[in-house]
PyMOL Python script that loads the backbone (N, CA, C, O; Angstrom):
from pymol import cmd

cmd.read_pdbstr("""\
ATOM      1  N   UNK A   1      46.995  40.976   1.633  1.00  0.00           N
ATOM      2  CA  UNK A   1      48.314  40.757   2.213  1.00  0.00           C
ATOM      3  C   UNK A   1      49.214  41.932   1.802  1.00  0.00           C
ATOM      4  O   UNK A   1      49.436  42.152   0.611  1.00  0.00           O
ATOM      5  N   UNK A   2      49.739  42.696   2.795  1.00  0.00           N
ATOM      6  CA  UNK A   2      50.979  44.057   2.393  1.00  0.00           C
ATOM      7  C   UNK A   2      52.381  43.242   2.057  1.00  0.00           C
ATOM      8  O   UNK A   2      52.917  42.221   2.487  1.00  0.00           O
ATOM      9  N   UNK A   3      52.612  43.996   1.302  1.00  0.00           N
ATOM     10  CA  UNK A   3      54.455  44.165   0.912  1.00  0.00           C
ATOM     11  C   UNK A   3      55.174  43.213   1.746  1.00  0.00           C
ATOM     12  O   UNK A   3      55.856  42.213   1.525  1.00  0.00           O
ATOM     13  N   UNK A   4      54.748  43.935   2.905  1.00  0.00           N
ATOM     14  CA  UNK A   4      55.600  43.470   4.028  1.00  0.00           C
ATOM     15  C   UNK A   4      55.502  42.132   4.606  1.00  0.00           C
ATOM     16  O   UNK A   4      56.496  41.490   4.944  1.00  0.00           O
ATOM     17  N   UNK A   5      54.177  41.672   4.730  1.00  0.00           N
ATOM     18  CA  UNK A   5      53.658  39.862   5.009  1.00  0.00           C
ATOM     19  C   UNK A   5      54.417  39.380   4.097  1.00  0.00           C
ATOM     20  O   UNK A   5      55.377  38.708   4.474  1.00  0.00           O
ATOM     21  N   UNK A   6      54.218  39.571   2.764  1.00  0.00           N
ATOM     22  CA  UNK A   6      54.476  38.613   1.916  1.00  0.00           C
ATOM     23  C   UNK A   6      56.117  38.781   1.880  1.00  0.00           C
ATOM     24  O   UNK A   6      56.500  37.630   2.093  1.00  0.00           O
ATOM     25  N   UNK A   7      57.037  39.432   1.756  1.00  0.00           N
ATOM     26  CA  UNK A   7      58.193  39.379   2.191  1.00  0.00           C
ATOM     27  C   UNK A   7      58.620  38.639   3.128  1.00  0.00           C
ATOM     28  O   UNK A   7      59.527  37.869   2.810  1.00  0.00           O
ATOM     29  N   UNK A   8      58.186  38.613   4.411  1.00  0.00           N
ATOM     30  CA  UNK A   8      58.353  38.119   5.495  1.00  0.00           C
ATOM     31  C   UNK A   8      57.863  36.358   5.408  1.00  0.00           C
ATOM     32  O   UNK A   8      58.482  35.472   5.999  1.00  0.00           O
ATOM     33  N   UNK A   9      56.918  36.175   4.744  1.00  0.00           N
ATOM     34  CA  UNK A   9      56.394  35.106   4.165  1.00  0.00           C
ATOM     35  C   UNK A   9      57.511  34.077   3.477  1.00  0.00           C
ATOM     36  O   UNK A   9      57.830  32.900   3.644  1.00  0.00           O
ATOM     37  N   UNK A  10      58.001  35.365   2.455  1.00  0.00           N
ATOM     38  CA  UNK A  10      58.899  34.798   1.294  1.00  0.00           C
ATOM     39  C   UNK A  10      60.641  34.370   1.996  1.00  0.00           C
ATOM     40  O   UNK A  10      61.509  33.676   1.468  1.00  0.00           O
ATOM     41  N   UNK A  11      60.676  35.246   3.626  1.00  0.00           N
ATOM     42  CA  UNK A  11      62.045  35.026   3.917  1.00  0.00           C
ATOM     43  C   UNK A  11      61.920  33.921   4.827  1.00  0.00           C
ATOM     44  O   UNK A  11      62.920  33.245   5.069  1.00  0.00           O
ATOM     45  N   UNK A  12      60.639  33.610   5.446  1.00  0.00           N
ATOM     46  CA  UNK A  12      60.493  31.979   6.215  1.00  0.00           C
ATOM     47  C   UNK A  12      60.643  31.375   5.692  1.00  0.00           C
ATOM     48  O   UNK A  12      61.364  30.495   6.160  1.00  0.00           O
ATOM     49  N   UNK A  13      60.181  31.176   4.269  1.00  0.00           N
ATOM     50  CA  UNK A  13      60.224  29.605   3.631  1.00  0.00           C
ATOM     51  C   UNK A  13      61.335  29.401   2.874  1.00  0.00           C
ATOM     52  O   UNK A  13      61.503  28.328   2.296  1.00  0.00           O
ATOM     53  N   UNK A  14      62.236  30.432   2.794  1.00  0.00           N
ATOM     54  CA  UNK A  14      63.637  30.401   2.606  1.00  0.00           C
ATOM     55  C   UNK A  14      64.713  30.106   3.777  1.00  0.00           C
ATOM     56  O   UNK A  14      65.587  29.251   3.637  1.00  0.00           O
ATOM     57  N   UNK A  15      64.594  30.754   4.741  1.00  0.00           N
ATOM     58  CA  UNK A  15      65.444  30.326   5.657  1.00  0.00           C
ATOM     59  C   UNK A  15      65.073  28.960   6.359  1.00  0.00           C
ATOM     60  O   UNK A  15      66.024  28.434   6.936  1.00  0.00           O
ATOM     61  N   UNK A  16      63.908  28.310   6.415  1.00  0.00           N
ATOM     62  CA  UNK A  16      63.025  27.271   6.257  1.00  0.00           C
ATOM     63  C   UNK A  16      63.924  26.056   5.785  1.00  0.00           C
ATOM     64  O   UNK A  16      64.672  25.282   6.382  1.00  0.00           O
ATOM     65  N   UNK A  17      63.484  26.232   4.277  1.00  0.00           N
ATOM     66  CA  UNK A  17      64.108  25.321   2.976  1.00  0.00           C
ATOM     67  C   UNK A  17      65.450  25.067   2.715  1.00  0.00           C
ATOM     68  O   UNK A  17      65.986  23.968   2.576  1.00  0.00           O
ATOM     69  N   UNK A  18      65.982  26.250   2.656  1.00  0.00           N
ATOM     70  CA  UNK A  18      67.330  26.512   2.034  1.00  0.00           C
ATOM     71  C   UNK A  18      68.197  26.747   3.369  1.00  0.00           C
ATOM     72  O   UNK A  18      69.187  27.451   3.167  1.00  0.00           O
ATOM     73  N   UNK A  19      67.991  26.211   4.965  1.00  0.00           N
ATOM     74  CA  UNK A  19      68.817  26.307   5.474  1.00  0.00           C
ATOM     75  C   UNK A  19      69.576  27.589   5.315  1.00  0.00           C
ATOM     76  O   UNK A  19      70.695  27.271   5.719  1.00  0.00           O
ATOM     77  N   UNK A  20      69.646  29.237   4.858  1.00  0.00           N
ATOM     78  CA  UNK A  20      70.094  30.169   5.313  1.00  0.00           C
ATOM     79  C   UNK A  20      70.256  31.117   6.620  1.00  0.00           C
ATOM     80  O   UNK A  20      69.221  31.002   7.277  1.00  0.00           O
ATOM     81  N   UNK A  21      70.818  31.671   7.006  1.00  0.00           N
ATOM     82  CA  UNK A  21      70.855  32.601   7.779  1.00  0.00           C
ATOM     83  C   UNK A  21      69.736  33.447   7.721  1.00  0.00           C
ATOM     84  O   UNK A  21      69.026  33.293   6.727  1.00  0.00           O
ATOM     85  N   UNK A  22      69.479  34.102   8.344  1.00  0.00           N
ATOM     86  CA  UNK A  22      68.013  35.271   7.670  1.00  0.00           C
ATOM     87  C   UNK A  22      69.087  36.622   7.935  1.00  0.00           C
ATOM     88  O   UNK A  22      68.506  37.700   7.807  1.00  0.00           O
ATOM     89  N   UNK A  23      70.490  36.719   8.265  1.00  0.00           N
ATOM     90  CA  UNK A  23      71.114  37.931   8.706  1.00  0.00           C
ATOM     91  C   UNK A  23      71.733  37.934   6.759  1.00  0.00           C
ATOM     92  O   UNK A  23      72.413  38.926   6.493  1.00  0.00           O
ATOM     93  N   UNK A  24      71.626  37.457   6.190  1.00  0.00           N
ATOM     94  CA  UNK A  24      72.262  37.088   4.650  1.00  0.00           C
ATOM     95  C   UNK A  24      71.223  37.476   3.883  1.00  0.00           C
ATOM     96  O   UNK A  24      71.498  37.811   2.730  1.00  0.00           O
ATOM     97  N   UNK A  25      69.857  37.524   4.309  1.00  0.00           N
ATOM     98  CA  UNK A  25      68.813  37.625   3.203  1.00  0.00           C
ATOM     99  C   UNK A  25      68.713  39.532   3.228  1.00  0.00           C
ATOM    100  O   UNK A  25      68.259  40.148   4.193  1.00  0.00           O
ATOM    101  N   UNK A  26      69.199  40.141   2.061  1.00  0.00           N
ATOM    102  CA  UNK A  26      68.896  41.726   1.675  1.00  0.00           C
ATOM    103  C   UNK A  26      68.489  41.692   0.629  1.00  0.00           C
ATOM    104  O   UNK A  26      68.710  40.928  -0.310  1.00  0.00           O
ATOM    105  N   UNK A  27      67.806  42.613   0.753  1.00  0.00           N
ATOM    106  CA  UNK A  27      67.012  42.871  -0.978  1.00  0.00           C
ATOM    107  C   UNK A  27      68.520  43.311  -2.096  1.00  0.00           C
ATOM    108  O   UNK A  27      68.645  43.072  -3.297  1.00  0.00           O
ATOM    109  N   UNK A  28      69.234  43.824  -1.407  1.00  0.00           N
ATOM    110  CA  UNK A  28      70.440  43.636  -2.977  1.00  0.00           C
ATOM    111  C   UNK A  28      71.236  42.264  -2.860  1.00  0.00           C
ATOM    112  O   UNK A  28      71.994  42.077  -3.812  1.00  0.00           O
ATOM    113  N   UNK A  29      71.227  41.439  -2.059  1.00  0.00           N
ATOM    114  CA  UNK A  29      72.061  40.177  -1.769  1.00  0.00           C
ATOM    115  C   UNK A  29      71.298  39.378  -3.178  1.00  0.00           C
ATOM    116  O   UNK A  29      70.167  39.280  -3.654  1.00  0.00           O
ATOM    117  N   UNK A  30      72.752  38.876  -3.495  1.00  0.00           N
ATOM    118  CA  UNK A  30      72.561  37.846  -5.219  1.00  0.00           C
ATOM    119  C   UNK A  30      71.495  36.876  -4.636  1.00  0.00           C
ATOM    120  O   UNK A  30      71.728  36.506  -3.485  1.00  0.00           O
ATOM    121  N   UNK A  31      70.408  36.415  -5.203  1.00  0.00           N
ATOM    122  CA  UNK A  31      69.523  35.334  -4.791  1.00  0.00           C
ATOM    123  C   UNK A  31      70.278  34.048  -4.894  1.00  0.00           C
ATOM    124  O   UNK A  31      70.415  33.307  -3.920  1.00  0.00           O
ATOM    125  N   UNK A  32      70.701  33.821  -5.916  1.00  0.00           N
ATOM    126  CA  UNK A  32      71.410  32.175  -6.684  1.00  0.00           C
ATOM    127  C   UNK A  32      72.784  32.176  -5.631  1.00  0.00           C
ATOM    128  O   UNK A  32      72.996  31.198  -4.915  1.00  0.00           O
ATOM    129  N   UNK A  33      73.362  32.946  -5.623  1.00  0.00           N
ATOM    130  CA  UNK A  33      74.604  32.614  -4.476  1.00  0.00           C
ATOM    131  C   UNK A  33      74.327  32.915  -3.332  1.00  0.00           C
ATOM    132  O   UNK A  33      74.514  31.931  -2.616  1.00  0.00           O
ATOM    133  N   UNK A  34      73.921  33.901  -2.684  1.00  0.00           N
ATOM    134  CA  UNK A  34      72.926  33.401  -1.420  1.00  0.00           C
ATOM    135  C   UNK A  34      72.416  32.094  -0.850  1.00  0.00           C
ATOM    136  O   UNK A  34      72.547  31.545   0.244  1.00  0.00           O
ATOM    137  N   UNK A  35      71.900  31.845  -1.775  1.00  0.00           N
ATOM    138  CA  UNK A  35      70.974  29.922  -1.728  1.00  0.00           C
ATOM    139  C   UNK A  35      71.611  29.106  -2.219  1.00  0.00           C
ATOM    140  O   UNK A  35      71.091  27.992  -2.292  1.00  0.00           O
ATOM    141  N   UNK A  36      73.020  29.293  -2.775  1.00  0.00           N
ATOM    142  CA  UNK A  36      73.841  28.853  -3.478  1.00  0.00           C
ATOM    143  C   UNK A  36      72.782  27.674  -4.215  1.00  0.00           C
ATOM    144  O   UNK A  36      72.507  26.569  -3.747  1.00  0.00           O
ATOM    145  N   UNK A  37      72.500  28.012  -4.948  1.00  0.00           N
ATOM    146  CA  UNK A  37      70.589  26.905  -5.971  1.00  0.00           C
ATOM    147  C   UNK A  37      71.418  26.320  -7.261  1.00  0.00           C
ATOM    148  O   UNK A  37      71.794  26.796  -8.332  1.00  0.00           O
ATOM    149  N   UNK A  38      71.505  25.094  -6.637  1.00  0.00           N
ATOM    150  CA  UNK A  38      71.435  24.792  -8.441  1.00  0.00           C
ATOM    151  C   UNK A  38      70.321  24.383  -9.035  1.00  0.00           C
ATOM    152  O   UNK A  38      69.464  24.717  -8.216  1.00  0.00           O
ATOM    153  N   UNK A  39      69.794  23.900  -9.885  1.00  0.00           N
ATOM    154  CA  UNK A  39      68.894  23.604 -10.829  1.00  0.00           C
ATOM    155  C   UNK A  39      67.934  22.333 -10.032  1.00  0.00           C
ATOM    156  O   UNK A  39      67.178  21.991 -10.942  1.00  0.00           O
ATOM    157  N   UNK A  40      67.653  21.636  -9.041  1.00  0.00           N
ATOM    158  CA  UNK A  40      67.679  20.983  -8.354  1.00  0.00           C
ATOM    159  C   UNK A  40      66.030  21.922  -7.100  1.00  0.00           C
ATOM    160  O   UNK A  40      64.821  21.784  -6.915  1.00  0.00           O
ATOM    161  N   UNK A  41      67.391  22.944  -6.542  1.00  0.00           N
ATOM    162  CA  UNK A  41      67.145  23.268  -5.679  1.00  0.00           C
ATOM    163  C   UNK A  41      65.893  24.503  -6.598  1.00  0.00           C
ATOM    164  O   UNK A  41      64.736  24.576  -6.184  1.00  0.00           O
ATOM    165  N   UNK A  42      66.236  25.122  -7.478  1.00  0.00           N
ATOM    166  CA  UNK A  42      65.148  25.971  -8.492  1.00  0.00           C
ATOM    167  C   UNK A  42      63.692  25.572  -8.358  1.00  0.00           C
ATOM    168  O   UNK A  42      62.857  26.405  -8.006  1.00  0.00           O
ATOM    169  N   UNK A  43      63.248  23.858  -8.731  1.00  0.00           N
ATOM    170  CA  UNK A  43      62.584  22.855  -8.603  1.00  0.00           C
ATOM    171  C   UNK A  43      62.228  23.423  -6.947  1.00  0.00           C
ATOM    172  O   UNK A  43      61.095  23.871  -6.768  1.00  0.00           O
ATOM    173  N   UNK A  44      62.936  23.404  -6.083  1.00  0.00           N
ATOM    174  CA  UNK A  44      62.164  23.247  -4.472  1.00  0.00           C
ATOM    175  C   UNK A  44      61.768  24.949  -4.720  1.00  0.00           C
ATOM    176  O   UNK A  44      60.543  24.990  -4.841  1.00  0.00           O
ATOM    177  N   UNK A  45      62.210  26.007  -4.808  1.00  0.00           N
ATOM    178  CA  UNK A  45      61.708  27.034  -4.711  1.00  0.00           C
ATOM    179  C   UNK A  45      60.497  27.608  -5.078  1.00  0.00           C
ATOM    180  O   UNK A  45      59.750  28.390  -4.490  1.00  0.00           O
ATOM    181  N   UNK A  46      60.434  26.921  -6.464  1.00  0.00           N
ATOM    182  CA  UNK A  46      58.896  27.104  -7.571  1.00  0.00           C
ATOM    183  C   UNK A  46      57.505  26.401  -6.947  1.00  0.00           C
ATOM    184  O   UNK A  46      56.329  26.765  -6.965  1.00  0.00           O
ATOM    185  N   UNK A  47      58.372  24.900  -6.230  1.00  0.00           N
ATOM    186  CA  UNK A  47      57.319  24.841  -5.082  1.00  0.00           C
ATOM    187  C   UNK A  47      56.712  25.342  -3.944  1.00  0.00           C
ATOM    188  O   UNK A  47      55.569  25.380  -3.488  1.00  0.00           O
ATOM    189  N   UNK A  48      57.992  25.773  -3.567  1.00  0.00           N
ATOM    190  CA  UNK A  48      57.459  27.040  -1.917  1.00  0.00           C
ATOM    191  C   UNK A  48      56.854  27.915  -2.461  1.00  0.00           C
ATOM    192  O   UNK A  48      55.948  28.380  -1.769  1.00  0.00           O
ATOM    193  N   UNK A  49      56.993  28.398  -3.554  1.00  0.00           N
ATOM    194  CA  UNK A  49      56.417  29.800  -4.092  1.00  0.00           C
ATOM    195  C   UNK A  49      55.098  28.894  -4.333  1.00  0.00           C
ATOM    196  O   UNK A  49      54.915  28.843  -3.117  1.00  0.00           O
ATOM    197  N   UNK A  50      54.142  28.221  -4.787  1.00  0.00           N
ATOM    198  CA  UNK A  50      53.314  27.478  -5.539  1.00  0.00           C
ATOM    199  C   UNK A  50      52.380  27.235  -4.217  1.00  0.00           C
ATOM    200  O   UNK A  50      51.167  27.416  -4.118  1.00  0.00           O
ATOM    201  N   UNK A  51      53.452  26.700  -3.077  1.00  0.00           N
ATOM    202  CA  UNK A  51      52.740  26.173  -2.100  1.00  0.00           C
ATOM    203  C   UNK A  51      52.255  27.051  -1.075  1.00  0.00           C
ATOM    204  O   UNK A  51      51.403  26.729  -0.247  1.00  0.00           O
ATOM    205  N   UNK A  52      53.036  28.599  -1.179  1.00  0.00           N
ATOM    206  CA  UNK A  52      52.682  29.808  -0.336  1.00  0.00           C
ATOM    207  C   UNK A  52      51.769  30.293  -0.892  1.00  0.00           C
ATOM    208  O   UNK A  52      50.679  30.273  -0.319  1.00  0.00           O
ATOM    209  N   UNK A  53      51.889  30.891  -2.183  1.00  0.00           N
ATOM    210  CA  UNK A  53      50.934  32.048  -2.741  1.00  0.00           C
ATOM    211  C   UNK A  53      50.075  31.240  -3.856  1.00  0.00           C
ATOM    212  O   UNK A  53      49.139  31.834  -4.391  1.00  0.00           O
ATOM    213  N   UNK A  54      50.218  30.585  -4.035  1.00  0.00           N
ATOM    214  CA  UNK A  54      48.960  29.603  -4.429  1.00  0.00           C
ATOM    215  C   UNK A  54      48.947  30.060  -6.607  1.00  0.00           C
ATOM    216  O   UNK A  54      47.970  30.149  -7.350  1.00  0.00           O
ATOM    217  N   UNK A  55      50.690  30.257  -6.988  1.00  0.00           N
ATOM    218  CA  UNK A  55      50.176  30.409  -8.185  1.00  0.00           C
ATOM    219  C   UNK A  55      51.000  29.861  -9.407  1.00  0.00           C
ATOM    220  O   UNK A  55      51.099  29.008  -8.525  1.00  0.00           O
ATOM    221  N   UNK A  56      51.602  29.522 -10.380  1.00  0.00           N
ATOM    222  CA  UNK A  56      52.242  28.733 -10.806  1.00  0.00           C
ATOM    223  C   UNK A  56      53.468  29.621 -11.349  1.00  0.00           C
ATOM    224  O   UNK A  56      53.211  30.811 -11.533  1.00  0.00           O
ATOM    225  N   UNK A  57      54.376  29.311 -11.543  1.00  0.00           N
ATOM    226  CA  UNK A  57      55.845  29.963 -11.738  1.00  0.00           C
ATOM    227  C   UNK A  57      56.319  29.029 -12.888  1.00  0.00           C
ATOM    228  O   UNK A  57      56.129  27.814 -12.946  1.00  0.00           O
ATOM    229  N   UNK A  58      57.000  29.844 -13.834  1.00  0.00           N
ATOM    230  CA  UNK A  58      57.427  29.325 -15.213  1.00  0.00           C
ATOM    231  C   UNK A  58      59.069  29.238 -15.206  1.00  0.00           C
ATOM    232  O   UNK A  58      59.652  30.125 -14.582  1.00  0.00           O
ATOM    233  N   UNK A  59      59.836  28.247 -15.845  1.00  0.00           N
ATOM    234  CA  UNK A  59      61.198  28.633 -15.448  1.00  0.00           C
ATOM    235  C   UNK A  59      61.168  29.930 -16.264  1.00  0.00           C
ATOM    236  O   UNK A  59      61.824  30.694 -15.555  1.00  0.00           O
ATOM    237  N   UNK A  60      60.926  30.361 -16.946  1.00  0.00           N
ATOM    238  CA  UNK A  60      61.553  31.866 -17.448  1.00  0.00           C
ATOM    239  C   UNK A  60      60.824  32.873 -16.776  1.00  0.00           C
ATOM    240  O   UNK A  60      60.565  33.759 -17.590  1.00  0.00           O
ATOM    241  N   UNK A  61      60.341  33.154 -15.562  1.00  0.00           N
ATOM    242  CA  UNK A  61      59.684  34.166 -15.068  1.00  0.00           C
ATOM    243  C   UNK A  61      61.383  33.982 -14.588  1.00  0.00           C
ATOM    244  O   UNK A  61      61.789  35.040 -15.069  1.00  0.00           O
ATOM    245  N   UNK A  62      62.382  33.467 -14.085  1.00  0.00           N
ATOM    246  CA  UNK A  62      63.403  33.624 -13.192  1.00  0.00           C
ATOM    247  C   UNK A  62      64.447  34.535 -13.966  1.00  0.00           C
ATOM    248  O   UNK A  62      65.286  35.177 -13.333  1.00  0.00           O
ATOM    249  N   UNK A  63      64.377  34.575 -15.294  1.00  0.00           N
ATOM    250  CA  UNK A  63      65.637  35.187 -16.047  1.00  0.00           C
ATOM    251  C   UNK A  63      65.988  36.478 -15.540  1.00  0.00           C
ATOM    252  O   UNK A  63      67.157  36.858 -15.461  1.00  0.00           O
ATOM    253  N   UNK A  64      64.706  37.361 -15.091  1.00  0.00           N
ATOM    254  CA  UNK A  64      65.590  38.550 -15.107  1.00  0.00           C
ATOM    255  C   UNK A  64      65.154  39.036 -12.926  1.00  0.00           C
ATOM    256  O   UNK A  64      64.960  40.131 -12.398  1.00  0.00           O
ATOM    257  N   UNK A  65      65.177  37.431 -12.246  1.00  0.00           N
ATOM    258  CA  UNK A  65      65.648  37.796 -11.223  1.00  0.00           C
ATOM    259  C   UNK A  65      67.005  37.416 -10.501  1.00  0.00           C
ATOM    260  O   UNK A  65      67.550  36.364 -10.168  1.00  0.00           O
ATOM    261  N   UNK A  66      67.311  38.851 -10.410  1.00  0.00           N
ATOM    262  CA  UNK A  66      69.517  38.393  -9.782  1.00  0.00           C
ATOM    263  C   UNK A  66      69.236  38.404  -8.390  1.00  0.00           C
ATOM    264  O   UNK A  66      69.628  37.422  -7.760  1.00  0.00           O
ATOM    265  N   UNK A  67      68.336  39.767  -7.459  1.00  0.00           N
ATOM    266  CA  UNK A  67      68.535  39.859  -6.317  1.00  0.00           C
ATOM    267  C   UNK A  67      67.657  39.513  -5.271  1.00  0.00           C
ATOM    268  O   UNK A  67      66.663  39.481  -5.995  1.00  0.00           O
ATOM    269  N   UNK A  68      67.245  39.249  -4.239  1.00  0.00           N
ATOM    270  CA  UNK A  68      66.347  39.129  -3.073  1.00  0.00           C
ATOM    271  C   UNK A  68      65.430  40.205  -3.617  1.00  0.00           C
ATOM    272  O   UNK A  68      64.262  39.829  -3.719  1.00  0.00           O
ATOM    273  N   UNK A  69      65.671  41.443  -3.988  1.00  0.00           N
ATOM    274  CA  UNK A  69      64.502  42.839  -4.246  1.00  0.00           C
ATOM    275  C   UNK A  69      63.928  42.496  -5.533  1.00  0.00           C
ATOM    276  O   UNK A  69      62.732  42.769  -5.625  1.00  0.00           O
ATOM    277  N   UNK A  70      64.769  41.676  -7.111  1.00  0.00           N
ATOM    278  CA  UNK A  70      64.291  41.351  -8.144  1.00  0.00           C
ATOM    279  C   UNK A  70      62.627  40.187  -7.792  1.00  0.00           C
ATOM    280  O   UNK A  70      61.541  40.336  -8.351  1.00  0.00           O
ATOM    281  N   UNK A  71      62.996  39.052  -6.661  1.00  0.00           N
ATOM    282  CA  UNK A  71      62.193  38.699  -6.132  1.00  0.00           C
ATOM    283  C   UNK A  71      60.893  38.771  -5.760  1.00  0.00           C
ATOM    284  O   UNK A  71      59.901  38.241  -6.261  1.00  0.00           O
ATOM    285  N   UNK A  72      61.028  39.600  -4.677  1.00  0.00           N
ATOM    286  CA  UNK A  72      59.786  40.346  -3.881  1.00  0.00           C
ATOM    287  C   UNK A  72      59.307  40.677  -5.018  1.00  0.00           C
ATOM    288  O   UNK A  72      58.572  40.039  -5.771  1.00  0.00           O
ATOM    289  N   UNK A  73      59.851  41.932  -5.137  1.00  0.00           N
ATOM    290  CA  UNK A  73      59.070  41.985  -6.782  1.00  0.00           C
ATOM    291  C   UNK A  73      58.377  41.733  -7.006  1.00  0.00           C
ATOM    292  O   UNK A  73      57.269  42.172  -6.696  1.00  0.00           O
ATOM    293  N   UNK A  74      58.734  40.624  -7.871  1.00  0.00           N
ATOM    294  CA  UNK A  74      57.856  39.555  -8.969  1.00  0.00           C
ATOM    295  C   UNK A  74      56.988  38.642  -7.959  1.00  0.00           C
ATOM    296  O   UNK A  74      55.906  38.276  -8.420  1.00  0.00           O
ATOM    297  N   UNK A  75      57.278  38.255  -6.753  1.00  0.00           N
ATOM    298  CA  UNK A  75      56.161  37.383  -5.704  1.00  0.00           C
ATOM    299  C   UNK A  75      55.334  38.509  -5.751  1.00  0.00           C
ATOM    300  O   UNK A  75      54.226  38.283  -6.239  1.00  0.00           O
ATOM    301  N   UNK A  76      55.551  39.677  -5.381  1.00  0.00           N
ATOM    302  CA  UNK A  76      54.366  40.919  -5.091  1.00  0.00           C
ATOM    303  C   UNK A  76      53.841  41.228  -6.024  1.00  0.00           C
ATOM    304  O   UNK A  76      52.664  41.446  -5.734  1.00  0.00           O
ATOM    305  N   UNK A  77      54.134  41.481  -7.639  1.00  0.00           N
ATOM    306  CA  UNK A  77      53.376  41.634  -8.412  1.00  0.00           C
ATOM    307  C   UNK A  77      52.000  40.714  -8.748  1.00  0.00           C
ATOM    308  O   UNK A  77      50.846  41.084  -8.964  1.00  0.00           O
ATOM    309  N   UNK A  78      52.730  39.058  -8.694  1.00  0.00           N
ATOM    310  CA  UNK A  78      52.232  38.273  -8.915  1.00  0.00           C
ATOM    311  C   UNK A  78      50.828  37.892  -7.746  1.00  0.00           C
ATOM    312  O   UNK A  78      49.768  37.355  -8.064  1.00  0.00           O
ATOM    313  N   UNK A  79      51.130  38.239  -6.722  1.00  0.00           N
ATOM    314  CA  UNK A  79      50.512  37.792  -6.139  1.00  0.00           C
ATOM    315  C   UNK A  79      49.055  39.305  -6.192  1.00  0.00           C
ATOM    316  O   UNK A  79      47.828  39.344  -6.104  1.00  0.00           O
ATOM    317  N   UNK A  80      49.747  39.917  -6.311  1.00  0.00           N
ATOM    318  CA  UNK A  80      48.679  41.005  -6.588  1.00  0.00           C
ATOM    319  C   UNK A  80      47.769  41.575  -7.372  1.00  0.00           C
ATOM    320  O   UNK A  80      46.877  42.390  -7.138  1.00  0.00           O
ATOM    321  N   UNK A  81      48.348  40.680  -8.952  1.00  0.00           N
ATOM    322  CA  UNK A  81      47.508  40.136 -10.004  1.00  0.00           C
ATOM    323  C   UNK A  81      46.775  39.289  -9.586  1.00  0.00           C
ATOM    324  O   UNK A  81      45.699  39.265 -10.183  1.00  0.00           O
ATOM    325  N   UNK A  82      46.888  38.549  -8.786  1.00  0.00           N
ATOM    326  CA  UNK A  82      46.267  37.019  -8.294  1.00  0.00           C
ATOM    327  C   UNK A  82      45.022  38.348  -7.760  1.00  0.00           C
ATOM    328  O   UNK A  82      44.243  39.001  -8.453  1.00  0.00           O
ATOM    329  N   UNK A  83      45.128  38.355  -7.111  1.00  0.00           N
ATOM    330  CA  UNK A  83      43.936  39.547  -6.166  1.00  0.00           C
ATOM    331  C   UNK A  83      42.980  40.474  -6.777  1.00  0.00           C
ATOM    332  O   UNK A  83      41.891  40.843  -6.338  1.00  0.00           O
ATOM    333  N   UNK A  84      43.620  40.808  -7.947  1.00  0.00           N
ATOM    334  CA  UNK A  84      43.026  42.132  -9.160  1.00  0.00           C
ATOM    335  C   UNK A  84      41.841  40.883 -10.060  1.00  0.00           C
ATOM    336  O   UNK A  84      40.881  41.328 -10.688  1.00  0.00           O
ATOM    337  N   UNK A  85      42.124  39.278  -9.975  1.00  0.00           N
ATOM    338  CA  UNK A  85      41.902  38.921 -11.149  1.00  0.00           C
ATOM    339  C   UNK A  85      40.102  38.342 -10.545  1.00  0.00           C
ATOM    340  O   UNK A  85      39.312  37.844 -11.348  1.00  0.00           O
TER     341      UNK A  85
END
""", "prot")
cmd.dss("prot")
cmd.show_as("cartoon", "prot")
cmd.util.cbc("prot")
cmd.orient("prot")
């Protein structure tokens, strides 16, 4: 899967879930006020992520993501370890 699927992946099941716009989703746009998420909604995300890419998410993998690009990121790394392993 490229960069780009899984992005595109990651912005369906957001605009999906979280009821957003997809004209709001940028890789520098704040993730948490974007999705305006409280702690609740954290819980539904760890699942879309779990239920897309098939891998488990810790609450502290989230600390040091602020933006839509902190994101991808970490889905793309992760999922690309998943692939290496």
């Amino acid at each position: 899967m490229s960069n780009e699927e899984i992005i595109e992946k990651i912005n369906g099941f957001i605009v999906d879930e979280f009821e957003v716009d997809e004209e709001k989703i940028s890789p520098e746009a704040d993730l948490k006020t974007t999705l305006d998420l409280d702690s609740l909604d954290y819980v539904d995300l760890v699942v879309e992520i779990e239920n897309n890419f098939g891998f488990k998410v810790k609450p502290e993998d989230f600390t040091g993501i602020i933006t839509f690009d902190d994101f991808y990121v970490y889905i793309i790394n992760r999922v690309k370890s998943n692939q290496n392993a």
